[in-house]
N, C-alpha and C positions, 0 to 999 in steps of 0.2 A: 688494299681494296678500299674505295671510295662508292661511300652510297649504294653499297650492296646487299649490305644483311636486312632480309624483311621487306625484298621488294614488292611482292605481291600483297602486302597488307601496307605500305604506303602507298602504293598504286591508287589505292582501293580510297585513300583519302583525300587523290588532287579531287578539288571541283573547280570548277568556272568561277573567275571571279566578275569578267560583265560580260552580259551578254549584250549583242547590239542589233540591231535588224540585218538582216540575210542580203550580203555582197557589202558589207563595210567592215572594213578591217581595223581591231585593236592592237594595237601594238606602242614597242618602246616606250615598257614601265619605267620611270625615275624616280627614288624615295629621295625625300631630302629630310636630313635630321634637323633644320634650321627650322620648318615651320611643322614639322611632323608629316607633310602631305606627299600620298602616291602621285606622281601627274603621266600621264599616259598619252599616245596619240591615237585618233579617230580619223580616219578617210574621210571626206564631205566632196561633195561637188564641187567648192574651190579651191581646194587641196587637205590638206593636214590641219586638225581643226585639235586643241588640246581640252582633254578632261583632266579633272583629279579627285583622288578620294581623302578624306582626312583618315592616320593610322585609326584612330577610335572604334574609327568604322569594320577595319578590317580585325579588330580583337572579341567582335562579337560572335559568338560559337552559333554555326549555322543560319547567319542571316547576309545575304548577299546585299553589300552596301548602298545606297544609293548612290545615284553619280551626279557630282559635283559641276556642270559646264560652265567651263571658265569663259567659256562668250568670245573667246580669240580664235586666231588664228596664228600662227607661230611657226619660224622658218629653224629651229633650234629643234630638230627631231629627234637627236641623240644629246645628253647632258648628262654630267657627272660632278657632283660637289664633293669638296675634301679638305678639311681645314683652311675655309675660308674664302677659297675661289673657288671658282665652277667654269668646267671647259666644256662648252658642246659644238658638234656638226650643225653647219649651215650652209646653203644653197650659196653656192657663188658665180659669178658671171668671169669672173678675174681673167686676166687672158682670152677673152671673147669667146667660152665655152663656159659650159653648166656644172660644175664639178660642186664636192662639198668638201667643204673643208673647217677647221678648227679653229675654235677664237677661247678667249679667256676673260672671266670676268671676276674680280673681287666684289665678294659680298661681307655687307655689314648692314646687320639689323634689318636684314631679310630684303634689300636693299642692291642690285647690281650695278657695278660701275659699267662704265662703256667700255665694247667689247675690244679688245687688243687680238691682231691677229699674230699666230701662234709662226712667224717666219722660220725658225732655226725645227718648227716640228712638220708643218706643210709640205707639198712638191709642185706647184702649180700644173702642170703638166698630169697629174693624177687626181682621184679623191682620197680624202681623209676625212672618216667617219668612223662612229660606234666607239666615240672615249670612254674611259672606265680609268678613277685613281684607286689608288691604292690610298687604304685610311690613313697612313702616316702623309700621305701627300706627296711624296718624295718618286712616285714611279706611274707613268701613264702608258696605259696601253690601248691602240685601237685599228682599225683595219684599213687599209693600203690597197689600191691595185697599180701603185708605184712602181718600175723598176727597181730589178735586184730582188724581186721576192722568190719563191716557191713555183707560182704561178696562181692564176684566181684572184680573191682577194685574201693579202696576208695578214697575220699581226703580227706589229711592229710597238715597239719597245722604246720610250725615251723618259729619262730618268733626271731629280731635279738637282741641282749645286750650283752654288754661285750666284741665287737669285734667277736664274732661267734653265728653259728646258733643253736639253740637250740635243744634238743632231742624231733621231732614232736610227735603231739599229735592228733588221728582218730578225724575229722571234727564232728562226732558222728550223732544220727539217723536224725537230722533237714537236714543234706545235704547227708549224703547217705545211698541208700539203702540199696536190699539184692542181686542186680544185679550191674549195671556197671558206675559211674559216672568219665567221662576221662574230661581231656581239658580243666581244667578253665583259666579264665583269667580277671584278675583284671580290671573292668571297672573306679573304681574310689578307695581309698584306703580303703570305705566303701562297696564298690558293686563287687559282684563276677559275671562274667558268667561261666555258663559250661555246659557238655553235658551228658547222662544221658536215660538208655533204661530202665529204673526201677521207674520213678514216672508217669507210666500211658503216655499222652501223645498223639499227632494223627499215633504215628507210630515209630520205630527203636530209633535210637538217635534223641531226642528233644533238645534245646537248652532251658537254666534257667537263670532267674537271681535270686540273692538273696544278702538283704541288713543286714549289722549287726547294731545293736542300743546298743548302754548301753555296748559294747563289745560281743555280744552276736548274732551269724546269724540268720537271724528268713524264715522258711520254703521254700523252693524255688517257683515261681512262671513261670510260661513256656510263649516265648515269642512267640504268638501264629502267630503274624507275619511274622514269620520265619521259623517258623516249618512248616514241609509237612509230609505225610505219608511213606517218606522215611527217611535218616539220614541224621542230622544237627550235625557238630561237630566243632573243632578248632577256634570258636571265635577269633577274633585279633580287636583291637581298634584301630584306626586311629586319629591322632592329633585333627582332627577337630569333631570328635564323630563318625565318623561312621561305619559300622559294616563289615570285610570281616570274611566270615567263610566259613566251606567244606562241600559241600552235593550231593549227589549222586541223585537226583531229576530229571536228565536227563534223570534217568534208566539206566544208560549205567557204570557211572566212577565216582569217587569224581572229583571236580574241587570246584575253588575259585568265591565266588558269595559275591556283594557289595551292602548293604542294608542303610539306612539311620539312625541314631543315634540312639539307645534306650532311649529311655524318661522314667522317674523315675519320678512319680505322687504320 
């Protein structure tokens, strides 16, 4: 059992963590341990506009941060840093359609190189979004509506040696469906979260976690915590364990909401 014992008294301790005016959606939190900062994305009128909080902010018991506007606007909606590089989704035109796909940047002293596009992990013909590494750095996971999957969108699996990433391989039926599994994000280099409107569930996107043993992911498990009969997506892990993710629960908009660690029993 995962994130089970004491749901109703961790329930009782997610709050909001920004609220934002009614019809603009928060969403895809990214922590980065290089400069300490939450960075998030905002809806605007001319498209995806990015905030961030510094952690400090978020270790003060019952004060809702102020928010940081970073004054851009930014085509890197989805990002994931892990010993040293950082791979995110971005808007592509490539092949005269709109798709997203994956690039790579080495960082040094907070500092990004120019972005290298990720060929042996892409499909041009699909999108490739919602990376997530693994802390050792050696395993990426993100979601596909590529052939060869499940159906929906999947996750897909590519793993590092040699100095590059390897050609991914469909997560297969243990983690997705025949509908839509987006958003994971590596809790631990064993433990996945992600999100998921296809394994049942109290409603929309639920959130999962799922652990591998022997090499091998064994079924997802919903963190019943957290889920509400609306959607639960974008998981992000916080240094000290704990959980910000996106849910629409207000009824009105996404926005970013902070829960307390997932426990693994």
């Amino acid at each position: 059992m995962y994130g089970q014992s004491g749901d109703s008294n961790r329930a009782a301790k997610i709050q909001p963590l920004v609220e934002w005016k009614t019809g603009t959606d928060v969403f895809a939190p990214t922590y980065s341990v290089t400069d300490s900062i939450l960075r998030f994305c905002v809806t605007a009128k001319r498209g995806v506009h990015v905030s961030s909080i510094h952690y400090n902010q978020l270790t003060q018991a019952n004060v809702f941060p102020k928010i940081i506007d970073s004054g851009s606007t930014s085509l890197a909606i989805y990002a994931t840093t892990s010993k040293g590089i950082r791979i995110s989704s971005q808007l592509s035109t490539a092949g005269g359609r709109l798709h997203h796909t994956l690039v790579q940047n080495s960082v040094m002293n907070g500092v990004l190189s120019q972005p290298d596009f990720l060929d042996q992990v892409n499909d041009r013909a699909s999108s490739s979004l919602h990376p997530t590494l693994s802390p050792d750095g050696t395993m990426l996971v993100f979601c596909s509506d590529r052939t060869g999957g499940e159906g929906g969108t999947d996750l897909w699996i590519s793993t590092f040696s040699n100095g590059q990433w390897n050609i991914p391989i469909n997560a297969g039926t243990e983690l997705n469906s025949n509908a839509n599994e987006i958003t994971p994000c590596f809790l631990g280099n064993d433990s996945l979260l992600f999100a998921s409107n296809g394994f049942g569930g109290k409603g929309g996107y639920d959130l999962y976690i799922t652990i591998r043993k022997a090499g091998e992911w064994l079924p997802p498990t919903p963190l019943l915590h957290l889920n509400s009969v609306f959607d639960e997506s974008d998981p992000c892990v916080l240094p000290d364990g704990r959980i910000i993710f996106a849910s629409n629960r207000n009824g009105k908009n996404r926005t970013l909401y902070l829960a307390p660690p997932v426990s693994i029993e």
